[in-house]
N, C-alpha and C positions, 0 to 999 in steps of 0.2 A: 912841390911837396905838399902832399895832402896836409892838413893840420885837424886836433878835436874840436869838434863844436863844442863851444862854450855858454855857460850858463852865467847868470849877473841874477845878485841880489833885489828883488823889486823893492817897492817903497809905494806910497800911497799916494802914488801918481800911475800907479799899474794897477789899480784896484778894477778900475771898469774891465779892464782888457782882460782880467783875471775870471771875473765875473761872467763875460763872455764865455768864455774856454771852459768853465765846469759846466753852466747849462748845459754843454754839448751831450753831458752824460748824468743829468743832476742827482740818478740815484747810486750812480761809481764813487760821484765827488761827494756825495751829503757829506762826508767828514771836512775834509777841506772847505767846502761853501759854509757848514755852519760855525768853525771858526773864525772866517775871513768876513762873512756877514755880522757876528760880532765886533769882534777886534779891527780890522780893517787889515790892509796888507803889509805895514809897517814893520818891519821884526822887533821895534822897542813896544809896540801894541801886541802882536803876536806871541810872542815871551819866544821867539826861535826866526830865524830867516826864512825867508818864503824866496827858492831860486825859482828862476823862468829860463824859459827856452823858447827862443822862434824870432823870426825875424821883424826889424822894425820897430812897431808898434802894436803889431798883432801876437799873441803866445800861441804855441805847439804844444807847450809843459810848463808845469811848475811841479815841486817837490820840497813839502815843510821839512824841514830839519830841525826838528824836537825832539824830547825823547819818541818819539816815535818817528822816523822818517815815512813818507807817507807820498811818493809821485804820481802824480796824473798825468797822462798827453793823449793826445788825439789819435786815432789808428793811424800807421803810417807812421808816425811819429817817433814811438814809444825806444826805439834803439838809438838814434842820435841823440834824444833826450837825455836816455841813460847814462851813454857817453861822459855826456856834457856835467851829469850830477855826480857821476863815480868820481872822473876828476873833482869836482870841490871836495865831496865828501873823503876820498881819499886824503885830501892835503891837511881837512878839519881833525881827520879820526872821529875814529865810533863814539859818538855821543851817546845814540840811543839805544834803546833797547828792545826795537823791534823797526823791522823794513814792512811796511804794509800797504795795499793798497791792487789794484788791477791787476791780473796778473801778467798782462801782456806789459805791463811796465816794470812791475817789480822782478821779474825773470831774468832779463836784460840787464837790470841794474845789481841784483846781487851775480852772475858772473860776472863782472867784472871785479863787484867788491869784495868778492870771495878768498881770492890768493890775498887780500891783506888784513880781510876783519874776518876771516875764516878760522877754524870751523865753527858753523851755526850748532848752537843747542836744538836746533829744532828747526826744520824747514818743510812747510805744507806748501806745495806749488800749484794745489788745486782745491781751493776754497769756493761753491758753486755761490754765487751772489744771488739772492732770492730778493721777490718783491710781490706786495700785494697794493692794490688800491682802489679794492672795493672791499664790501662786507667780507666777516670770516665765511668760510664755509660750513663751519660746525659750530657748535654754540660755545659761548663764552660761559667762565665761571664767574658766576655771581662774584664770590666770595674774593677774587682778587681786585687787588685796589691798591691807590699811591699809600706809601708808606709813611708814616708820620713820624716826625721827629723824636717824640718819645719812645717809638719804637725803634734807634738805629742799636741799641745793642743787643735787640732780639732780630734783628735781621745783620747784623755782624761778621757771628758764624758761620750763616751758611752762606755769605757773600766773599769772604775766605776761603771756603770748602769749593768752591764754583769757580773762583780763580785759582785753585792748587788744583784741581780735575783738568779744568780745561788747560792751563800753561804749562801743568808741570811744576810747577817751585810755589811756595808762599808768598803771598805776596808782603808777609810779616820777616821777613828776610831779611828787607832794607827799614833802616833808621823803625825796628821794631813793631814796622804797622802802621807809623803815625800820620805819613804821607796817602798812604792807603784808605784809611778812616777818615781821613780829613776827605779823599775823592768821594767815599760812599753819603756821608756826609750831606755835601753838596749836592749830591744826586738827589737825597731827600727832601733837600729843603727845595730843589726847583721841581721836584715832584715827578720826576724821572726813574724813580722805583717803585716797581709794581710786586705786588705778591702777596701769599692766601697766607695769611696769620692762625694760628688755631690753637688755640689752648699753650700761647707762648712760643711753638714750636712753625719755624717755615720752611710750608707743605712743599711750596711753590715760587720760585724770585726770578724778575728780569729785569732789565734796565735800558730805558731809551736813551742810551751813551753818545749819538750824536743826532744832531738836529738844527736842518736846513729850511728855509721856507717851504721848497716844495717836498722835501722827503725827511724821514729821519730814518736812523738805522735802531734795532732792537740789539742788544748786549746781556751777556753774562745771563742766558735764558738757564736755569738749574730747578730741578726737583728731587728733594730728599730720597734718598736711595733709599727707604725702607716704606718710601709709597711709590715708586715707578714701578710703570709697567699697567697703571691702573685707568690712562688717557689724560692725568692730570696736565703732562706738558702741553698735550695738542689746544685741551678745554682752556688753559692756563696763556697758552700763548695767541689763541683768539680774540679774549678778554684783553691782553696788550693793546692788539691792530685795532679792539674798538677802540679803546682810551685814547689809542694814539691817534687815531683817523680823526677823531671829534674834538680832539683838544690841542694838537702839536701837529701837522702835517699831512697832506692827503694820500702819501705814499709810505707804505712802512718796507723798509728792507732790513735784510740780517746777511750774514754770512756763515757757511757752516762746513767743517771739514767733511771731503769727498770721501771718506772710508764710514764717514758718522752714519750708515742708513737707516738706522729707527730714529731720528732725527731728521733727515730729509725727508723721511716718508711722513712725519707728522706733520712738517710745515709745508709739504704739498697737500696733506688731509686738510689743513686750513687753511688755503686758497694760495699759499704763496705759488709762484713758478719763477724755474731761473730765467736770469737777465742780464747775467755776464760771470764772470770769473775772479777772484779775489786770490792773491797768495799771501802767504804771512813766512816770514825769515825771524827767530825768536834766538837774543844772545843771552 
């Protein structure tokens, strides 16, 4: 009798072996590695459990179970892994509020967990993973720069506006905002938000939302709808890769929906090229 490959809670005695298994792909994992580089692999340090998959003492997968569930595994891998995590996560119920991550992992894992956390508000199955790590190819805007903390309520709105365009819903929905302004917040203060200020009003905003030794990922990249169209994203999103190259990371990636193409096409005008596949499942 065949049986599922099963998945176990790691703990911070899986941390190297964990370590191990993202290198494999460090700018798929930058999300996963610059949490677990922080926090360690603990779920009481993680604020969520970190499952593994593979035998022994070596991993094939893990997947954070936070509000965002988030699985990595090795090619080859990525279907028993899923396996293995739809059983837990079926048993826990839907905690979070988004499945994210490769999409040769994440594909596998929401069929399965579809007939019981189904239907999805929203599922992208082809998010093209981009990366750069050299100079931009076009010029940077002077005029974008980290955001200062006196400025997080003129940079606010249009960090609302940027998450209701790209997700769909408010993110002032839940407990009023407050969980939301408390993340932008923090982004300011570790100097992870970038954008062109101009007479009170933001031209241009993005945010370096995850961050690995070797990579970090660009987020929530938005330009004012009554200046698009004008190059500001491409000039805007240059200016990010230098700050970020010089000051947080030698590899900048982003991820971006496969139907997005004045979008694609600007962050290949500024040097990125794809380097794997991302999907996003949104409840």
């Amino acid at each position: 009798m065949l049986r599922t490959p099963t998945a176990r809670v790691l703990d911070e005695g899986d941390e190297a072996a964990v370590h191990r298994l993202l290198a494999t792909d460090p700018v798929a994992a930058c999300v996963l590695a610059g949490r677990i580089e922080t926090a360690g692999t603990a779920a009481a340090s993680l604020g969520a459990p970190l499952w593994g998959f593979g035998a022994g003492n070596e991993l094939e997968a893990v997947c954070l179970a936070g509000a965002n569930l988030i699985p990595f595994a090795v090619p080859g891998a990525e279907r028993a892994a899923a396996a293995a995590f739809a059983e837990r996560a079926r048993r826990a119920g839907r905690r979070c509020s988004t499945i994210v991550g490769q999409a040769a992992s994440v594909s596998p894992l929401w069929d399965l967990l579809a007939p019981y956390w189904g239907p999805a508000r929203d599922h992208r199955p082809r998010q093209p993973l981009m990366a750069i790590d050299g100079p931009a190819a076009v010029a940077a805007e002077p005029r974008v720069r980290p955001v200062l903390p006196t400025e997080l309520e003129t940079l606010l709105p249009a960090a609302v506006a940027m998450f209701t365009e790209e997700v769909g819903v408010s993110p002032l929905r839940v407990d009023g905002g407050a969980g939301y302004r408390a993340r932008v917040a923090e982004m300011v203060r570790a100097g992870l938000s970038l954008a062109w200020i101009q007479h009170g009003e933001v031209l241009f905003k993005a945010d370096i939302g995850a961050v690995s030794r070797a990579a970090c990922q660009v987020q929530g990249v938005w330009v004012a709808p009554a200046h698009r169209g004008r190059g500001i994203g491409t000039a805007g999103t240059a200016a990010v890769v230098e700050y970020a190259r010089a000051a947080i990371a030698p590899v900048v990636s982003l991820y971006v929906n496969d139907f997005n193409t004045a979008a694609r096409a600007a962050y290949r005008r500024v040097g990125f090229r794809e380097v794997g596949q991302y999907a996003s499942v949104l409840f």
